[in-house]
Legacy VTK file of the C-alpha trace (Angstrom):
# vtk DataFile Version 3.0
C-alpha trace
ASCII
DATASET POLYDATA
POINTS 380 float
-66.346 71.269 103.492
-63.589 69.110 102.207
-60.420 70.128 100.973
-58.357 68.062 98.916
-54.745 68.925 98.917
-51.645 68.781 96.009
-48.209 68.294 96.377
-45.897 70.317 94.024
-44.976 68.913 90.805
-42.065 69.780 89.173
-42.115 70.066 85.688
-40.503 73.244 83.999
-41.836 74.037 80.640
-39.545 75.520 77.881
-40.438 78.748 75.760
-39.627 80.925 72.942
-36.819 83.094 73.251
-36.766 85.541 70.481
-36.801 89.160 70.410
-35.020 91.999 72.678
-35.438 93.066 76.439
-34.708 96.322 77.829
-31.248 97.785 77.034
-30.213 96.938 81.198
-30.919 93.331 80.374
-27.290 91.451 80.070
-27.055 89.670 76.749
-27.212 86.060 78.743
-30.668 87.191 80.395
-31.958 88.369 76.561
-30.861 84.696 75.405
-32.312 82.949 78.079
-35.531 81.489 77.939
-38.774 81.982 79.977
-39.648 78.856 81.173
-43.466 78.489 82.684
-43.773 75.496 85.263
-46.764 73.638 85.537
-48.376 73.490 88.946
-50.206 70.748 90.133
-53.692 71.405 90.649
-56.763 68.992 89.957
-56.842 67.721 85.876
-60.372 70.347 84.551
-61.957 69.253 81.015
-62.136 72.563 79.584
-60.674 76.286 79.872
-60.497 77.600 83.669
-61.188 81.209 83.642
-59.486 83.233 86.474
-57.062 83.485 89.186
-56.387 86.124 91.854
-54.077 86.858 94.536
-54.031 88.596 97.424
-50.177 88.110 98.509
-47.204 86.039 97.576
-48.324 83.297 98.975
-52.072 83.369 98.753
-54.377 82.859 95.970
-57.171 81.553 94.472
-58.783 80.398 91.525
-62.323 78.874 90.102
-63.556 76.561 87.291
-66.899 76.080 85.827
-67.781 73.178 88.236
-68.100 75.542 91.377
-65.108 75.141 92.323
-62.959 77.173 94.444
-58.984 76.118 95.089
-56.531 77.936 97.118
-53.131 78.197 97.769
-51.027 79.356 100.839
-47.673 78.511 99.488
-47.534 80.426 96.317
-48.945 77.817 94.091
-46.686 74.762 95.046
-49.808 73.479 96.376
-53.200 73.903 96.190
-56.299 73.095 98.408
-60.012 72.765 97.128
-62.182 75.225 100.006
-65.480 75.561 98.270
-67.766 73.470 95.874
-71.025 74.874 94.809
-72.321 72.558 92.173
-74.433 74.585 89.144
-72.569 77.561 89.977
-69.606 78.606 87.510
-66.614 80.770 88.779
-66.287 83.592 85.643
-64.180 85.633 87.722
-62.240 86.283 91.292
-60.861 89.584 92.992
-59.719 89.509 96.715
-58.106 92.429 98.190
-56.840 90.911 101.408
-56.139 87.349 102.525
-60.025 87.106 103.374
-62.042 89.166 101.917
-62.909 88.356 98.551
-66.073 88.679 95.476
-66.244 86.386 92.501
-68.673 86.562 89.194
-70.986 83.695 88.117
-71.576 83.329 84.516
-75.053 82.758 84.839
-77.961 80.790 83.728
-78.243 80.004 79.919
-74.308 80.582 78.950
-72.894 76.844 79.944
-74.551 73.770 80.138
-74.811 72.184 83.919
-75.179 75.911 85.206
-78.042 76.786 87.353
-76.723 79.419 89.652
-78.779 82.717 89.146
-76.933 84.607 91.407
-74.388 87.143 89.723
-71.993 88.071 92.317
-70.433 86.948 95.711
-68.674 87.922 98.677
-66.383 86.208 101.103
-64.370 87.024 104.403
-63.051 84.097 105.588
-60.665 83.347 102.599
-62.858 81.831 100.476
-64.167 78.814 102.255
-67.997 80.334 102.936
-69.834 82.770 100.461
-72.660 85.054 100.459
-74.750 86.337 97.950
-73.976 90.413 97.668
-77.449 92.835 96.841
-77.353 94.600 93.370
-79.363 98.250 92.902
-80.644 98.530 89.655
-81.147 95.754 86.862
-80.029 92.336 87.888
-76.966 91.215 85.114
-77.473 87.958 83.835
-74.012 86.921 84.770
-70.365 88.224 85.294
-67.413 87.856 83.515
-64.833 90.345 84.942
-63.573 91.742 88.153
-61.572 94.664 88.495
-60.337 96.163 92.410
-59.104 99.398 92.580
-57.383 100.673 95.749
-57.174 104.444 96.242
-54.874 106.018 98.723
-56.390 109.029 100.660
-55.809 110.984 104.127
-58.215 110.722 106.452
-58.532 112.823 109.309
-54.534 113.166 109.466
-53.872 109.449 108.908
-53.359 107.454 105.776
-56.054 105.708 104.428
-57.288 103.317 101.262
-60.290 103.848 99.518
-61.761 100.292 97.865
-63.470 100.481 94.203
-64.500 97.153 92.998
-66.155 96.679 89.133
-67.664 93.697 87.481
-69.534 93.330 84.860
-70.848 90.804 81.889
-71.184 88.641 80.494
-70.428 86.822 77.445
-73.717 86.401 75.022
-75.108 89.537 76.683
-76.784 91.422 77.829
-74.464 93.874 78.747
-74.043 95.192 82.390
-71.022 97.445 84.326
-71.584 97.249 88.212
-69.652 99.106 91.067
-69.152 97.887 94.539
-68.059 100.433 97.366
-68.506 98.558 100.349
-66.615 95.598 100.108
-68.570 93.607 97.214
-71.739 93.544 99.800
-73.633 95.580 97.208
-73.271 96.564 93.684
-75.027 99.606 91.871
-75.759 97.633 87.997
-76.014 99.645 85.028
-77.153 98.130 81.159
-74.641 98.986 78.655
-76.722 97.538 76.191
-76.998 100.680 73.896
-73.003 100.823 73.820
-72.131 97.267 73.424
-73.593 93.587 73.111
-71.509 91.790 75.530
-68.695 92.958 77.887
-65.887 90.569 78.582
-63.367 92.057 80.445
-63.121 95.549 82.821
-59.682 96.904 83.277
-58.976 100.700 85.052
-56.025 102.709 85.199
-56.685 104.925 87.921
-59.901 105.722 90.077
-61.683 107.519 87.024
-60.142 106.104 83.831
-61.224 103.014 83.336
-62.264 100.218 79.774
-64.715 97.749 78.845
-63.771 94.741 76.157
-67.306 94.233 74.182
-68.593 93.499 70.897
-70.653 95.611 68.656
-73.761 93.347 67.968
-75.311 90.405 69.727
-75.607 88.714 66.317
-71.823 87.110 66.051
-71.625 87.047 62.115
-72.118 91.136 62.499
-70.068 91.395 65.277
-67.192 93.456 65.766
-65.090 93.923 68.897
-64.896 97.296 70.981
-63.349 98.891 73.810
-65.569 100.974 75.715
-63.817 103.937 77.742
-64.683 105.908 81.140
-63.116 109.018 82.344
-65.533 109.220 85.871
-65.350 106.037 87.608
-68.018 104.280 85.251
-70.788 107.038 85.498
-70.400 107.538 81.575
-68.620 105.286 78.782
-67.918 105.763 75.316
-66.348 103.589 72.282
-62.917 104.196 71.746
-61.949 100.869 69.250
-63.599 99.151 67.279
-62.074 96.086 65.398
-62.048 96.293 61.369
-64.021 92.772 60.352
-67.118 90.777 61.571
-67.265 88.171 63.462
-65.109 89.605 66.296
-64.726 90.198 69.770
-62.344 92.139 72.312
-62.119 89.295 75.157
-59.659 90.555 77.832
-57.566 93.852 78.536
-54.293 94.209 80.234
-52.401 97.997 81.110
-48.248 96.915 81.921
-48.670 101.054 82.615
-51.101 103.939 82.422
-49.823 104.536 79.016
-49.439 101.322 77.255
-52.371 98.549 76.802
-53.477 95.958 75.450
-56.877 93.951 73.904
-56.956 90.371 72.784
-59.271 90.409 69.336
-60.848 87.443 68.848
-61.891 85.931 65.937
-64.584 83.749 64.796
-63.910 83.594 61.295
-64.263 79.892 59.860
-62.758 80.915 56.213
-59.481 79.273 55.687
-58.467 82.212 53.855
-58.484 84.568 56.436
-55.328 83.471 58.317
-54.198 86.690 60.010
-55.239 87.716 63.870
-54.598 90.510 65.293
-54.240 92.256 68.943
-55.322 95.915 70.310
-52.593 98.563 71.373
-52.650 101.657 72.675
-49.455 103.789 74.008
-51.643 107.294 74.516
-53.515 105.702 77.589
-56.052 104.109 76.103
-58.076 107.462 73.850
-56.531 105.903 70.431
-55.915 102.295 70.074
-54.442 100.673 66.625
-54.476 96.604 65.514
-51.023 94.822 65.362
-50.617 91.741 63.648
-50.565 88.587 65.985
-50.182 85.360 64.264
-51.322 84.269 60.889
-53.296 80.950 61.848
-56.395 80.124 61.092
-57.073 77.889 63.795
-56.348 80.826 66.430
-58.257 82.495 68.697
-57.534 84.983 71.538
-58.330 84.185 75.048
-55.965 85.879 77.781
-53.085 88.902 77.857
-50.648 89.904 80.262
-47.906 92.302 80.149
-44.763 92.589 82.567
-43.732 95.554 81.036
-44.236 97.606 77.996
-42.110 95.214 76.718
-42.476 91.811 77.377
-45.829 89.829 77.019
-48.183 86.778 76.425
-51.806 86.099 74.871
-53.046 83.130 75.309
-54.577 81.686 72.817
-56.887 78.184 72.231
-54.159 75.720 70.979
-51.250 77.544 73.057
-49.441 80.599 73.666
-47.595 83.429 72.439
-44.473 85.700 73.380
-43.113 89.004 72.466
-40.356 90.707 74.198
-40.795 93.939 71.764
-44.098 95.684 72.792
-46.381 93.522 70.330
-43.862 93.968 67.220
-43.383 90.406 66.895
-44.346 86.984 68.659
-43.276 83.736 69.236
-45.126 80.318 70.160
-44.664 79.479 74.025
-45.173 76.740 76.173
-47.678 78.056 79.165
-51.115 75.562 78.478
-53.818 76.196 76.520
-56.765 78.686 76.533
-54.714 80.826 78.642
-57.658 83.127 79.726
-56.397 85.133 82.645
-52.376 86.172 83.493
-51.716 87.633 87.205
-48.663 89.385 88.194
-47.665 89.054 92.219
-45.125 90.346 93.954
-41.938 93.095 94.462
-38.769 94.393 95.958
-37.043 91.798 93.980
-39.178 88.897 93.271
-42.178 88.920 91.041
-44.153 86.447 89.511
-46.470 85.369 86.706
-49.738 83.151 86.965
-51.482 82.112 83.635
-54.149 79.877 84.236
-56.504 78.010 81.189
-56.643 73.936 81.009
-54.061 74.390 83.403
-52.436 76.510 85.955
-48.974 77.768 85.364
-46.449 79.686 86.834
-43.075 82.020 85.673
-40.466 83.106 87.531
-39.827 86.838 85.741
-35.743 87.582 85.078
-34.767 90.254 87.418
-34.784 93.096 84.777
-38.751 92.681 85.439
-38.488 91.965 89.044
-40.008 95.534 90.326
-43.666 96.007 90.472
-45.552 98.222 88.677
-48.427 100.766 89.170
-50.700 97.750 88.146
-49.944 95.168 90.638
-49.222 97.341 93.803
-52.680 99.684 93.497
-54.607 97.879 91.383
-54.827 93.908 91.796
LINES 1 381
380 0 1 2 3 4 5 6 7 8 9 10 11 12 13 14 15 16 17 18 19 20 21 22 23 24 25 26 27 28 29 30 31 32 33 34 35 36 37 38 39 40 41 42 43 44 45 46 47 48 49 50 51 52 53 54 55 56 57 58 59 60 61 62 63 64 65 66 67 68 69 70 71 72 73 74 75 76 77 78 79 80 81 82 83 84 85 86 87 88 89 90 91 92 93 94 95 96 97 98 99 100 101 102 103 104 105 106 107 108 109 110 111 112 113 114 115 116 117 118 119 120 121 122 123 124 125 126 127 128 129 130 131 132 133 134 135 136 137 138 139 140 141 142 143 144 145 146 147 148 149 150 151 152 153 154 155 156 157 158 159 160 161 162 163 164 165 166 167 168 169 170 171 172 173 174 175 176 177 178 179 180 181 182 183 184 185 186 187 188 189 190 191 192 193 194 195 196 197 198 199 200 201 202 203 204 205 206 207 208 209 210 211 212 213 214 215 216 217 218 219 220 221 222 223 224 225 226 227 228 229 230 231 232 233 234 235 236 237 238 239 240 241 242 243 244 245 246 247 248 249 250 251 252 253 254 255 256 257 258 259 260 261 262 263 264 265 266 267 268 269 270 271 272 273 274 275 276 277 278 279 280 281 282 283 284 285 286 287 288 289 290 291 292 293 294 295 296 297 298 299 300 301 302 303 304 305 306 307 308 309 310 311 312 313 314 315 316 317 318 319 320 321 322 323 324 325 326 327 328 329 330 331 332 333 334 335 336 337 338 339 340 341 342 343 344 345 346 347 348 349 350 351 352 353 354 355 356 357 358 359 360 361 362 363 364 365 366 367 368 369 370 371 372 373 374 375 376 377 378 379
């Protein structure tokens, strides 16, 4: 297997700075702006869809050509460990610096993709991959990963019980899976009476868990949901749906148990309808309202990520927005395009954000934001 290797690049990138931080934020840190650096990893035609991490210093991510890069310096560099031409890397989760699973988007969603395989698992850090076994209808691809780590004692001593969900994909038909040993094997489960398509999984403890879908397979009817589970995926039900056609929920993100957001996006070609709009809930996902996002008519939603309850980006097709104020109001920022997936490593002082879309970026958070949160220590 080759591996082609990149030397950092320096090359900060300015953003918006408008809005408020947290009260304990000094007034230079609420003036100064976020600045997302530009790593250098291997020029990709076209939105790159996800990136995981399994430590400060290690991570991965995929493109739509099969191939897998990874880094073991906290992005300064990056090293490409696996091709597997007609295969296209939807989605990654590892949960160590080994072990790993990522999503194929299947046959008959991109051109150049001939990969029928849905799902696969990896222990040596991504270089070698193995197809995992799925009980119960075979999805036609994947589009999200979700790993969910779950302290327990066992027999006196501490121990970690490992949930891992996928599910997919984009154009249907809908599917929720659940891995409990490792990502070998997957129990699959259609959806298809709930939703069209799922697009994104995202859980908030071992039992409460969502689904980003859309209401009808036809887009010109479609309308975007969230789909929620209170048992670990045995049972869902719709808890949002969007207000106009054409729509989907793409991709959820939970700063905290109580706070979330959706990215709605829009498909709506009339030049009159200029406003978008993005999903919140602050009850723990059972109620969920719209909040205005950006009046563009060119716009749509890919990616979200939160830091806090606070502070935030969505990524969007022709860039990226900001909000320091919970979703209130945004501001254009300089992180790439088609932003589709935003990672938060680290703690105990240092933390860090990873958007990656055309390209892979990186922010060092002030240190108001520095401490992890429930999301990024127990659920990765």
């Amino acid at each position: 297997m080759n591996e082609i290797g990149f030397t950092r690049r320096q090359s900060l990138i300015g953003g918006a700075a408008l809005g408020l931080l947290p009260s304990c934020v000094t007034a230079s840190q609420e003036r100064a702006p976020l600045l997302w650096e530009k790593l250098a990893a291997e020029p990709y035609d076209g939105k790159q869809d996800d990136i995981a991490f399994a430590s400060d210093r290690r991570g991965w991510y995929g493109n739509g050509k099969g191939l897998i890069y990874r880094t073991d310096d906290g992005g300064d560099s990056w090293a490409r460990v696996c091709e597997k031409p007609g295969t296209f890397v939807r989605a990654l989760g590892f949960w160590n610096e080994n072990e790993g699973v990522f999503g194929n988007v299947g046959i008959g969603s991109f051109p150049g993709v001939s990969d029928p395989v849905p799902l696969y698992w990896t222990e040596d850090g991504g270089v070698s991959w193995t197809a995992a076994s799925i009980d119960g209808e075979r999805p036609q691809g994947i589009c999200a990963i979700e790993i969910v780590r779950a302290p327990f004692i066992d027999r006196g001593e501490r121990a970690e019980r490992l949930t891992i969900h996928a599910a997919g994909r984009v154009g249907g038909p809908a599917h929720y899976l659940r891995s409990l040993d490792r990502g070998r094997s997957w129990s699959s489960t259609n959806l298809g009476a709930l939703t069209a398509a799922i697009f994104d999984v995202k859980f908030i403890s071992p039992s409460i868990g969502f689904l980003a879908g859309s209401s009808d397979g036809d887009l010109a009817r479609a309308r975007g949901l969230i789909l929620r589970t209170d048992d670990g995926g045995a049972s869902w039900r719709e808890v949002f749906r969007s207000t106009r056609d054409v729509e989907t929920v793409w991709k959820l993100h939970f700063p905290s148990t109580s706070v979330g957001f959706g990215t709605i996006q829009s498909y709506d070609s009339d030049p009159a309808n200029v406003q978008r709009f993005v999903a919140k809930t602050t009850d723990g996902g059972r109620s969920w309202k719209e909040m205005p996002l950006v009046r563009n008519a060119r716009w749509r939603s890919f990616g979200v990520g939160f830091a806090s309850e606070t502070l935030g980006w969505v990524g969007g097709n022709i860039g990226g927005l900001e909000t320091r104020d919970g979703g209130t109001t945004w501001s254009p920022v300089e992180m790439g395009q088609a932003v589709n997936k935003i990672r938060f490593v680290g703690e105990g002082g240092r933390r860090r954000a990873f958007a990656i879309g055309t390209g892979v970026y990186r922010l060092d958070l002030p240190p108001a934001f520095a401490n992890a949160t429930m999301r990024d220590l127990r659920l990765l």
